[in-house]
N, C-alpha and C positions, 0 to 999 in steps of 0.2 A: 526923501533922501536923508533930513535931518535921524528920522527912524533906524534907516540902515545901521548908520554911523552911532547911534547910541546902542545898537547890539552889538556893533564893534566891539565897543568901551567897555564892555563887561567880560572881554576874554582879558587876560592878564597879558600888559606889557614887557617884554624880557627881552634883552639885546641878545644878537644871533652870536653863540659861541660856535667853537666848530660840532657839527652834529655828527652823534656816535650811529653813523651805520656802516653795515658792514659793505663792503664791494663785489661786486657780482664777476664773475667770467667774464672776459670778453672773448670774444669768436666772433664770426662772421655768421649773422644771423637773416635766414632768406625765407617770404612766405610768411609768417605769421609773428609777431611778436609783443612785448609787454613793455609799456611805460609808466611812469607816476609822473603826472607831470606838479606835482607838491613838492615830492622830493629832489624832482629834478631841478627848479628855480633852488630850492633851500640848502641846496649844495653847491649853486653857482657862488662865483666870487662876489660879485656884482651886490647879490643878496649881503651876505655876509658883513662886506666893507658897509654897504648904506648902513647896517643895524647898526654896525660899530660906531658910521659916526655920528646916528640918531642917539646912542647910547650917550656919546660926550658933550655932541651940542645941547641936549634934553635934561643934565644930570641933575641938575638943580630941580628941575623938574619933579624928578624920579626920588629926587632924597627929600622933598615936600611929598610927594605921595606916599612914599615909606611912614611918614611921621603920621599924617594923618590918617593914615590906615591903622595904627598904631593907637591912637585917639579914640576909631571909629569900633573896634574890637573892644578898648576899653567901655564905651556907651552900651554895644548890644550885650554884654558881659551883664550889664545891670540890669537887663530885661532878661534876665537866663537864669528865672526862677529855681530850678531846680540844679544847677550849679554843676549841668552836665558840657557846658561848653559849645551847646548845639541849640540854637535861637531857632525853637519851633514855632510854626503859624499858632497852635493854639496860646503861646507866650505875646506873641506879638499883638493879638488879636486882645488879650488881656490888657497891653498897654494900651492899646487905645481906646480901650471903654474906663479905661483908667483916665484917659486922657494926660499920657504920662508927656511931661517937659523934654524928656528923653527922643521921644521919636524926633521932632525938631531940631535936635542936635546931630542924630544920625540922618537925615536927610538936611544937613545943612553942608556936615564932612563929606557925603554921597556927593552932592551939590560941585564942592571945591575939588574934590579929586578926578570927575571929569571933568572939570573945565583945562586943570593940570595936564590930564589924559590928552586931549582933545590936538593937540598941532607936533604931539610925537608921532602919534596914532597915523593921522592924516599924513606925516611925512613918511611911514612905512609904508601906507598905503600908498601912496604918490609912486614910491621905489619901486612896489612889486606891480603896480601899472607898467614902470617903463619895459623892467625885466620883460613882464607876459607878452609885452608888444611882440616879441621876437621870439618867442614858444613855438610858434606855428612853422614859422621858418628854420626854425632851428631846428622839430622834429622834422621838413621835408628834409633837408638835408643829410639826415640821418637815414632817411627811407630809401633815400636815395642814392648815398652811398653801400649798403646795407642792403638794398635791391629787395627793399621788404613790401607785402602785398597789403598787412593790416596790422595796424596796432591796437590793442587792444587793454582796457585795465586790468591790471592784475587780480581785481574781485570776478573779471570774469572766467578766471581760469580755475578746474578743479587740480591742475598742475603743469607745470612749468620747467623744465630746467631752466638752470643759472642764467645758461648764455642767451635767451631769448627774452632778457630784460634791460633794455635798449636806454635804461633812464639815466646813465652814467655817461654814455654816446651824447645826449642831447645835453648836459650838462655841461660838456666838453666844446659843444659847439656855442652853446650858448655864450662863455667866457672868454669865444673868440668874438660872439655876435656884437655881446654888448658885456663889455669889461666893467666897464661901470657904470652909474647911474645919477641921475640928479635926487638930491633928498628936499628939495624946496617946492613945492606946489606952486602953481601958478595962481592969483589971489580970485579969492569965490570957487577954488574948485574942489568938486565933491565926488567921491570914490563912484564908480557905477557898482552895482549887486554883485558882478562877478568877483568885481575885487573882494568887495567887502567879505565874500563868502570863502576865496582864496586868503585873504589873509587871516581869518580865523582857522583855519586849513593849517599854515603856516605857524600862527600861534601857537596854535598844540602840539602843536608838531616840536617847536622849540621846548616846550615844558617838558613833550614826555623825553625826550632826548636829555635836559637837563637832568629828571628825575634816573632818566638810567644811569649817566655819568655819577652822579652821586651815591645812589647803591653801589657803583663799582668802588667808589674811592675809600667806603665804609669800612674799617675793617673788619675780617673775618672773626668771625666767635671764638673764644679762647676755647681750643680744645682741653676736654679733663685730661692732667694727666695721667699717663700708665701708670699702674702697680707693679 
């Protein structure tokens, strides 16, 4: 388990802002249809509020990992021989026939910043335990109002219309199921695989969303002007 949880620590921490997707139809959908159940928890409230308040209660946390990340880019800088900003194996493999002082240092920062990582992490994880508890239930209710035969993921489909993606339905019931969540873990406990593999699910999901907001906020390229 200790395993799991260190593949965790390598997806990047980022508190839940609201996520840029767009919204699907809604109709009355019968017979066959399509959920995410990713997107579905990371549009819930529930979700959102825990990140936010891992975000406040962690922050000291998060502005010690900013620095020492800052620290630790400065160390593999010094092993990036060729001053391209990209610390390749054949570089690293240098330093340590070198037996450069340096590796030490960057696994000493590695060292502290998951330890830093380690009881935000587990309390997100903790959050989207309690959320997923209520997934199940949340989409029969959906099926079930909805009178629908199968749901199915949306990679299994070669097309789709709008209204027969059902993940905004189950998102709705969920934030009736469970509004909110506990962000405290109870003491010794350890995420099971599905979480662990749902919340890296969830992590990326935060970045690429963050990354979209961002290019939208960029401004546009000054056009040349006319002659």
């Amino acid at each position: 388990m200790k395993s799991l949880l260190k593949t965790a620590l390598t997806v990047l921490a980022v508190s839940a802002a609201p996520l840029a997707f767009g919204s699907v139809a809604t109709a009355q959908v019968s017979g066959i249809a399509t959920a995410n159940p990713t997107i579905a928890i990371a549009k819930s409230k529930a979700f959102s509020t825990a990140y936010s308040q891992i975000g406040t209660q962690y922050k000291s946390s998060f502005d010690q990992i900013d620095a020492r990340n800052k620290t630790l880019n400065g160390l593999r800088a010094q092993l990036d021989t060729d001053n391209n900003k990209q610390l390749t194996q054949e570089e690293l493999d240098a330093a340590v026939k070198a037996k450069s002082p340096v590796l030490q240092s960057i696994q000493t920062e590695e060292n502290e910043i998951q330890k830093l990582q380690t009881p935000a992490i587990k309390a997100q994880m903790f959050a989207i335990q309690e959320i997923f508890k209520e997934y199940s239930n949340a989409q029969q209710q959906v099926v079930t109002n909805k009178k629908i035969a199968v749901i199915l993921s949306p990679d299994a489909f070669l097309y789709a219309p709008p209204q027969t993606d059902v993940t905004d339905d189950i998102t709705a019931v969920l934030d009736t199921r469970v509004p909110s969540v506990s962000i405290t873990p109870p003491a010794n406990w350890q995420p099971q695989r599905n979480i662990v593999s749902l919340h890296q699910q969830l992590q990326q999901l935060l970045v690429a969303s963050a990354r979209n907001q961002a290019a939208q906020q960029q401004p546009a390229a000054a056009q040349p002007a006319s002659r």
